[in-house]
N, C-alpha and C positions, 0 to 999 in steps of 0.2 A: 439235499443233505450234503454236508462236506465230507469229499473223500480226498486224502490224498496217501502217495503212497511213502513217504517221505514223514513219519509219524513221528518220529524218536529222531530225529534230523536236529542239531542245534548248531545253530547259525554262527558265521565266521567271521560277521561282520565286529567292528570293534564294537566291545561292552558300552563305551558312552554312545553310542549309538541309539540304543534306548532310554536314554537318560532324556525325563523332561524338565525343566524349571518351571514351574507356577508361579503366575506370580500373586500378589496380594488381592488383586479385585477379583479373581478365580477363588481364591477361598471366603474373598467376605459371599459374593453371590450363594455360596455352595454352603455355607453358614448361615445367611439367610432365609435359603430355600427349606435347609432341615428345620432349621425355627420355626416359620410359617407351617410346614407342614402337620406338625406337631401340634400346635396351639389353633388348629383350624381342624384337627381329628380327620386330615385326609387319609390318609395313610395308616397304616397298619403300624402299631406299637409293639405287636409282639416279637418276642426274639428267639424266631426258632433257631437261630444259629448256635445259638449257647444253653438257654435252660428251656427255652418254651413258654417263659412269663410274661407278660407287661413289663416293657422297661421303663426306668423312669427317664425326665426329660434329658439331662445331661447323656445317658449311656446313647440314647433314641439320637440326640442331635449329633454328637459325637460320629454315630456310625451311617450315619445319612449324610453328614459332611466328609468324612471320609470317603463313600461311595461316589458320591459325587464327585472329586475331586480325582480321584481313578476316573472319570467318563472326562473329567477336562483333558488331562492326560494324554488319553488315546486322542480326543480331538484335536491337538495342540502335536503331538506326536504324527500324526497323516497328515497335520499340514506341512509341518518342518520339514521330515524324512520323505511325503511323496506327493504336497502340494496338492492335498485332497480337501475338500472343505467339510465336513460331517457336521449335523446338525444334530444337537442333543433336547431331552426330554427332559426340560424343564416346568410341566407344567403340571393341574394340582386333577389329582382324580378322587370323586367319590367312592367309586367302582373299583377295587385293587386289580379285578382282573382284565380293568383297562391299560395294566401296565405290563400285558406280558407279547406289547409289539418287539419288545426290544429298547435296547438303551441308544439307537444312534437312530433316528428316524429318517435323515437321507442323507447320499451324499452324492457332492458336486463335483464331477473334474475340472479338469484345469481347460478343457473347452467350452465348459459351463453347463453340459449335462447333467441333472439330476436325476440319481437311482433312489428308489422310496424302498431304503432298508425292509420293512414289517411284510412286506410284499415278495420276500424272497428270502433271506435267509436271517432270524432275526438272532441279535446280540447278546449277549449278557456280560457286561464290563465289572469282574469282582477285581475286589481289594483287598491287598494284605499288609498287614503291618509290616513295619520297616526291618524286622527282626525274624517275619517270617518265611517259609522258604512251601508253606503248601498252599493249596488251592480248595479251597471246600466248596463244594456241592450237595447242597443237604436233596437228598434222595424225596421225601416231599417234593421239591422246587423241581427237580430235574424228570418226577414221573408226572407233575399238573403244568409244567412250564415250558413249550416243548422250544427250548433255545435251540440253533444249530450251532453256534460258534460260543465259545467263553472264553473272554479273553484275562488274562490276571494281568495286576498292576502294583506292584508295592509302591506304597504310601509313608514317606519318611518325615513324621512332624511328632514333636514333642505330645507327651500324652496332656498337659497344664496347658495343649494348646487352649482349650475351651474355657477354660478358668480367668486366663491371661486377657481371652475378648470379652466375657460377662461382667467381668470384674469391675462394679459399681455401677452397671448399666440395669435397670429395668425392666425385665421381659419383656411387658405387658406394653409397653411403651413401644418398644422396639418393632415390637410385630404387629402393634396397629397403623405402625409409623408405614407398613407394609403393602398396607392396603389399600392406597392411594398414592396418586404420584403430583402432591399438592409439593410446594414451595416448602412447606414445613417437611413433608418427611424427607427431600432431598434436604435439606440442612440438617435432619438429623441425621440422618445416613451420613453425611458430611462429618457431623462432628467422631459419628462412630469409627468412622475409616481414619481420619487424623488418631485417636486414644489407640486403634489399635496398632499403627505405625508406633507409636511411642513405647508401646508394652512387649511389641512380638520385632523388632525390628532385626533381631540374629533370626527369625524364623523365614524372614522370604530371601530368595524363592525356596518355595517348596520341593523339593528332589521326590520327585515320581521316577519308577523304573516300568517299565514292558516288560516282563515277565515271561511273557511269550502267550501260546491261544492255543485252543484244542474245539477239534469239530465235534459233533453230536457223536456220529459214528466210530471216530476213534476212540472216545472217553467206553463206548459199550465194549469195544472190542480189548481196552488193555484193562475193563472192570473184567471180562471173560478170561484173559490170558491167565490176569495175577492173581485172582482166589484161591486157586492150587497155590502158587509160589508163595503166597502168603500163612495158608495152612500148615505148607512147610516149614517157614520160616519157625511159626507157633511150635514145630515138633521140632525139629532142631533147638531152639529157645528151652524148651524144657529138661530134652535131653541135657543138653551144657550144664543146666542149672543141678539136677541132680546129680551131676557126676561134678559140679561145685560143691555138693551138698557131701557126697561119700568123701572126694578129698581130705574135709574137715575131719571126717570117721577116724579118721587112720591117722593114730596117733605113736609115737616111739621113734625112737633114734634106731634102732637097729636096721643093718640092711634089706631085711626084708621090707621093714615098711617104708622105709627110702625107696625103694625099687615100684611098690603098690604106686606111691606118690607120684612118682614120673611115671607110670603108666597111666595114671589116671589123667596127670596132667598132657600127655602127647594126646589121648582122646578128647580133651577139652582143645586142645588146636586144633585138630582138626575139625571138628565138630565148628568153629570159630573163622575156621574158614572155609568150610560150605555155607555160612550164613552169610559172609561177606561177600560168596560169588556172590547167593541168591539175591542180595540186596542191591549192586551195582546195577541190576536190571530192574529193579521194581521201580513201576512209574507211577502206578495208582494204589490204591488202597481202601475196599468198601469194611466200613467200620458201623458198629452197634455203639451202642449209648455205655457208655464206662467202658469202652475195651482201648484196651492200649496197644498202641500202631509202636514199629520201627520207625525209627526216623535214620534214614540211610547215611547221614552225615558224621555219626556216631562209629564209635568201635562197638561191636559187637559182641558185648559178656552173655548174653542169654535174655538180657531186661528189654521190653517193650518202652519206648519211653516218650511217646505222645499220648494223649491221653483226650477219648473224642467224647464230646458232651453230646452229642445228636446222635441222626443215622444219615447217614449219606457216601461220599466216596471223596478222599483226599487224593491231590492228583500232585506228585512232587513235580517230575519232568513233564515239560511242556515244548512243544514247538515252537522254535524262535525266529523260523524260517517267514520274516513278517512279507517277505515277495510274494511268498504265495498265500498270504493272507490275504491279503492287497486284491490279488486277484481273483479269489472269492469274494470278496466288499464291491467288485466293481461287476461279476458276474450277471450279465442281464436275465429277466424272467425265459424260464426255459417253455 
């Protein structure tokens, strides 16, 4: 398991430092991949991420090309920054629970050593919109999936990404063209890759960011820390709000209810700013299906204003110390 003691550590290195460019044949692949998957029923259509239904194919392809595209990322990112080769798991399973070796099945140093990931510590490469600033772990996945490491990746592409490559093409066509590697489907793979140059040509490269990573063990230990600080946050939140609430009460010009008013209002500061410590320090956040999280970025009036569709645990601050990532990925069997 990964321990380190350096949890809440964020790194000094400059910000584009994590910045990857993607370029076009990494998304058509990764567009590819979620097509096939989909119209071949390998894979699991359900979305427990959001409601728990069947997704239809666009939301399915959309968030499988996305995922993917966070796994090119981190590979494309350990070769730049530290000249590592990582081999990713591109291939098709009956069995979903053939896919919980991990998202990077080995990697190669730069002496030509291969580490076989699933054998030691395995992966789980999540993605987040380009917009977004947390990390979800739906509680399902993290008590049947036993990852040690999770690393996030913000993923910066138009939402009409998908619309922009379908647009006039034939599924059915597309992803038989898939399943051989005849003269014909490379011409049409050909033709697809020229149409979507012409349709998405402000979209490449695609801008991935490193986000940062968290080991199994830390993620249990700041779910343990921050449940109290969270509870609290809830009893503070309410407090504010009701003495928002009596504020409105008291109504009159006279000095007495002038005086109620600024009393009321010096206990809503303060009140305003124990929630603000409380918040500087929250890193994770285990959440129930309709409950509304802080989101730390925010000034703090008393309102909760994330809103979780699942159960699991949201992880805002993450470890960006990717050295000592690196040396976890490269940790031989003990």
């Amino acid at each position: 398991m990964v321990k380190s003691d350096k949890i809440d550590q964020m790194s000094t290195k400059d910000p584009s430092f994590y910045i990857v460019n993607l370029p076009e044949e990494d998304y058509i692949q990764c567009v590819l991949f979620a097509l096939a998957s989909y119209y071949n029923n390998i894979q699991t259509t359900m979305d427990f991420a959001s409601t728990g239904v069947k997704r239809d194919v666009g939301d399915y392809v959309n968030d499988i090309t996305i995922g993917k595209l966070a796994e090119m990322a981190v590979k494309r990112f350990l070769q730049g920054q530290y000249g590592l080769e990582a081999d990713l798991d591109f291939d098709f399973y009956e069995d979903a629970s053939q896919i919980d070796d991990g998202d990077i099945r080995w990697i190669k140093t730069k002496d030509g050593k291969k580490i076989a990931r699933p054998h030691l510590h395995p992966i789980d490469i999540k993605s987040t919109k380009g917009t977004s600033k947390w990390l979800l772990i739906r509680k399902e996945e993290f008590d049947n999936r036993c990852y040690d490491m999770y690393v996030s990746v913000k993923i910066s592409i138009p939402e009409s990404h998908l619309v922009d490559f379908l647009g006039g093409e034939k599924i059915d066509t597309m992803v038989a063209s898939l399943k051989d590697n005849s003269e014909l489907s490379k011409k049409h793979m050909g033709m697809l890759v020229s149409a979507l140059k012409k349709k998405h040509e402000a979209l490449f490269p695609i801008k991935a960011e490193v986000m940062g990573w968290i080991g199994r063990n830390e993620l249990i230990e700041k779910i343990n820390k921050q449940r109290k600080m969270h509870a609290q946050l809830k009893i503070l939140a309410t407090e504010y709000t009701a003495l928002k609430n009596k504020k409105r009460e008291v109504k009159g010009a006279t000095e007495q209810m002038k005086a109620e008013r600024r009393a009321i209002q010096a206990k809503q500061t303060e009140f305003r700013k124990k929630m603000e410590v409380a918040v500087r320090d929250l890193m994770a956040v285990e959440f129930a299906r309709g409950e509304e999280v802080f989101d730390p970025d925010l000034p703090h009036n008393g309102s909760f204003s994330i809103k979780a569709n699942n159960y699991g645990v949201m992880i805002y601050k993450m470890n960006r110390d990717t050295d000592f990532l690196v040396k976890e990925l490269l940790k031989p069997v003990s």
